[in-house]
C-alpha positions as CSV (number, residue, x, y, z in Angstrom):
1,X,-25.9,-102.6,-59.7
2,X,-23.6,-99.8,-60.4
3,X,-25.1,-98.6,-63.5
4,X,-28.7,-98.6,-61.9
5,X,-27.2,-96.5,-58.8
6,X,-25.3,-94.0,-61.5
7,X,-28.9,-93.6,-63.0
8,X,-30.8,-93.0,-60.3
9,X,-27.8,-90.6,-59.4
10,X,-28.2,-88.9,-62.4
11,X,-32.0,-88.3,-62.4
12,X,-31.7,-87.4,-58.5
13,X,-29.1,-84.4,-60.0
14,X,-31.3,-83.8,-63.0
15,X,-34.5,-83.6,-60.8
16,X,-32.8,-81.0,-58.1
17,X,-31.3,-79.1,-60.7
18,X,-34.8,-78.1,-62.5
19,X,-35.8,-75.4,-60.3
20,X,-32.5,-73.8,-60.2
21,X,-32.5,-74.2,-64.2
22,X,-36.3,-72.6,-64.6
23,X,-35.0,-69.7,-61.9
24,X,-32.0,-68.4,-64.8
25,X,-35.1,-66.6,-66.2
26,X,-33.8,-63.2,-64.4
27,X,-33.6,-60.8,-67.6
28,X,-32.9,-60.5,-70.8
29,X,-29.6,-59.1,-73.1
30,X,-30.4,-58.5,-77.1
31,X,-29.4,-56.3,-79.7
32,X,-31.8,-55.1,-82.2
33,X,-32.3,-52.8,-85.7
34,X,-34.8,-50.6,-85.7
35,X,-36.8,-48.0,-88.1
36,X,-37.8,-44.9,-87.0
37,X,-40.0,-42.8,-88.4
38,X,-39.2,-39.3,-87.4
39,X,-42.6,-37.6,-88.7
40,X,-41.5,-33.6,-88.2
41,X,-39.0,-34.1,-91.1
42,X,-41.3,-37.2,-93.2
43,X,-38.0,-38.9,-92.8
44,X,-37.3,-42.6,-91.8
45,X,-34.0,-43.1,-89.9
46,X,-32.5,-46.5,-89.4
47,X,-30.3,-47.6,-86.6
48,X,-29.2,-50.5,-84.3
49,X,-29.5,-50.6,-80.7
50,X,-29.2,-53.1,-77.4
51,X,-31.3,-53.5,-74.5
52,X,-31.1,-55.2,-71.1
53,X,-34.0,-55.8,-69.0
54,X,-34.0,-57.3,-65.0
55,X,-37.0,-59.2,-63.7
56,X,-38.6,-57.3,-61.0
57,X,-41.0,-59.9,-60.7
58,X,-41.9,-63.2,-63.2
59,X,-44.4,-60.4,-65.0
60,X,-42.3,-57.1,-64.6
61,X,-39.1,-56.4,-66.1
62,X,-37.2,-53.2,-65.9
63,X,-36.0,-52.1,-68.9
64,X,-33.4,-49.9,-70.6
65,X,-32.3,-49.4,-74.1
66,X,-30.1,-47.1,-76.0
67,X,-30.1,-46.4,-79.7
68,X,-28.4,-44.6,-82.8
69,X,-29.7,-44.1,-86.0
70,X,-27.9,-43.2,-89.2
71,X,-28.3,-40.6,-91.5
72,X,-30.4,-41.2,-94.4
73,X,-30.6,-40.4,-98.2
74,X,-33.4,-38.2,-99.5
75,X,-34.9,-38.0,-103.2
76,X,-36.3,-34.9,-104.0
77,X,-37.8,-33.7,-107.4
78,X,-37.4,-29.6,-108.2
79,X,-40.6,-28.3,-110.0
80,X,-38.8,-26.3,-113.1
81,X,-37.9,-26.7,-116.5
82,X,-37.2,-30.3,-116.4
83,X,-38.4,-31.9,-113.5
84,X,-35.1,-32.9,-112.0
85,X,-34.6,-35.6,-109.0
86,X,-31.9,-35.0,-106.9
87,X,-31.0,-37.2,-104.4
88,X,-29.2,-36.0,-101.0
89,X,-27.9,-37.3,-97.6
90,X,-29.9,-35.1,-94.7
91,X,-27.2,-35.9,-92.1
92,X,-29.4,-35.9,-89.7
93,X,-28.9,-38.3,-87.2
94,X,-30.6,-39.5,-83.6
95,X,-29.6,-41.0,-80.5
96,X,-31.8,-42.4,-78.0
97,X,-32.4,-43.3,-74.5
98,X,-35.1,-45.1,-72.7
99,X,-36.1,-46.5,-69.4
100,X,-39.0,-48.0,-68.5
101,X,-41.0,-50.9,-66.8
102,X,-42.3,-53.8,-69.7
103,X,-45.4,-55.9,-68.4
104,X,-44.9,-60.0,-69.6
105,X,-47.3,-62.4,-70.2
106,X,-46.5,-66.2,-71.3
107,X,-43.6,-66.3,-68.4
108,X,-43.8,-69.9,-68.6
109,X,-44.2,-70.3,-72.5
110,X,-42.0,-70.0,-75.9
111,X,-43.9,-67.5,-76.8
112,X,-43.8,-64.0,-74.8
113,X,-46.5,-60.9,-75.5
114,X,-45.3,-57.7,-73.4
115,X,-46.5,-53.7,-73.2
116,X,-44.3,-50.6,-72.3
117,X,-44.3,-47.5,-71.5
118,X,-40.8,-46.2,-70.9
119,X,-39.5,-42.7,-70.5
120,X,-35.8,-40.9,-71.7
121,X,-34.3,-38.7,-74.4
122,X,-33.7,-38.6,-78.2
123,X,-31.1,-36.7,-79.7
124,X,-31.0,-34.9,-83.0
125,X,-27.9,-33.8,-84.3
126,X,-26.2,-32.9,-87.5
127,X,-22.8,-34.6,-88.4
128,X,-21.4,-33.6,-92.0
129,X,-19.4,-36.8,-92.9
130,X,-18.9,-40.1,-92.0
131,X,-19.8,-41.6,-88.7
132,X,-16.2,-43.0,-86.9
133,X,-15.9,-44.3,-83.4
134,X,-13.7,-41.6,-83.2
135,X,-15.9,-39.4,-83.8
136,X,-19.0,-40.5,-82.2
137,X,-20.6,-38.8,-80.5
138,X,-18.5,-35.6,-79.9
139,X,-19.3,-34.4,-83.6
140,X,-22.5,-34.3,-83.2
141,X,-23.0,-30.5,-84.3
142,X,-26.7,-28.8,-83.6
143,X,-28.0,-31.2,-81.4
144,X,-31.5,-30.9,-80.3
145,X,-32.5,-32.6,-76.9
146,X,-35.8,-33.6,-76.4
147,X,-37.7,-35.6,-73.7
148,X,-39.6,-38.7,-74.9
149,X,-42.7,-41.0,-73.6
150,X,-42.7,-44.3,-75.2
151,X,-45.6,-46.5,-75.5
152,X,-45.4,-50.0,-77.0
153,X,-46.0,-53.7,-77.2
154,X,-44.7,-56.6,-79.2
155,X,-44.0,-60.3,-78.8
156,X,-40.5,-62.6,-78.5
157,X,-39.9,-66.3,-79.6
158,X,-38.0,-68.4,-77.5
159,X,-35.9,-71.7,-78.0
160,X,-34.4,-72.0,-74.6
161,X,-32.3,-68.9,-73.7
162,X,-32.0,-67.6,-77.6
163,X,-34.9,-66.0,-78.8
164,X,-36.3,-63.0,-80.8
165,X,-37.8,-60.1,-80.7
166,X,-40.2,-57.8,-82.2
167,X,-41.8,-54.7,-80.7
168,X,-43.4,-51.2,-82.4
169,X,-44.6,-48.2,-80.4
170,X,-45.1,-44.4,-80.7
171,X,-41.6,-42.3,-79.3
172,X,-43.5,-39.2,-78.8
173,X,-40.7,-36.7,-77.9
174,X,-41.5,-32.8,-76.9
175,X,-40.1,-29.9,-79.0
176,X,-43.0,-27.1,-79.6
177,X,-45.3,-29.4,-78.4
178,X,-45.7,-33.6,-79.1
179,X,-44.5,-35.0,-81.8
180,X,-45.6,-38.6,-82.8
181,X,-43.1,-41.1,-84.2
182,X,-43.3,-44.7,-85.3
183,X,-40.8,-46.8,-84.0
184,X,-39.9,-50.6,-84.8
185,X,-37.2,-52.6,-83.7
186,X,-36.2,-56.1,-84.5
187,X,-33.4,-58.9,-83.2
188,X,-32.3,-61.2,-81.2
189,X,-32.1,-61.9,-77.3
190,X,-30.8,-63.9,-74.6
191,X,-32.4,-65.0,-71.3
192,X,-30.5,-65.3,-68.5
């Protein structure tokens, strides 16, 4: 008799603690790498990032993000005598910062497709040397400032709270008129 009363307890406790577990589903944390592809200087940046977004509504999400992206290596080959490559680091580096709603579909699902369109800055700067927490981001030396619109989509994968994400778009940003990018990031995320 006991046993069938702790059961039925038990199930009572599961039962009213569904909803509650099926409401945690107020944002999402993550941390991502991304590529992006600044197309004024043909160069491809790579950085890392996090995001959080709030739901505004089981569709809606508010979300904001904030990257950096490391300076890169170029090859270049000199016309002349004897064809020479040379290969160089451009120290040229970019922050970013974006805002912005994201529209959801598949709340209720594993599987998550969203759009975009969110709004900040990006950053250029030039930092000859190593990048230190000591001495990011006040070394940042002829930094450019720009405002961006960013337009995307992409789709997550979740197992319970941990999933992944995967998302592309086109960080246009506004120096001398718009300048298109490509930009892709890639990682993991928690619900919560």
């Amino acid at each position: 008799m006991k046993t069938r009363f702790a059961i039925m307890l038990l199930a009572v406790a599961a039962l009213a603690s569904a909803p509650a577990l099926r409401a945690q589903d107020h944002g999402e944390v993550g941390v991502f790498g991304e590529l992006f592809r600044a197309s004024a200087s043909s160069l491809n940046l790579y950085g890392v990032g996090g995001r959080i977004s709030l739901n505004v509504h089981p569709n809606v999400a508010l979300e904001v993000d904030g990257a950096y992206d490391f300076s890169q290596s170029n090859t270049q080959t000199l016309s002349g005598v004897n064809s020479n490559t040379t290969v160089f680091r451009s120290d040229l580096r970019a922050t970013h910062g974006l805002f912005g709603p994201k529209f959801q579909v598949g709340t209720n699902s594993g599987v998550r497709a969203f759009l975009f369109a969110k709004g900040g800055f990006v950053r250029f700067g030039v930092t000859p040397g190593p990048v230190t927490f000591g001495a990011f981001p006040t070394q940042l030396e002829n930094t450019d400032l720009n405002g961006v619109f960013f337009p995307g989509g992409g789709i997550e994968f979740f197992l319970g709270p941990i999933g992944i994400r995967a998302d592309a778009g086109d960080e246009i940003y506004f120096d001398r008129g718009a300048q298109n990018n490509l930009k892709i990031t890639f990682g993991p995320t928690i619900r919560f």
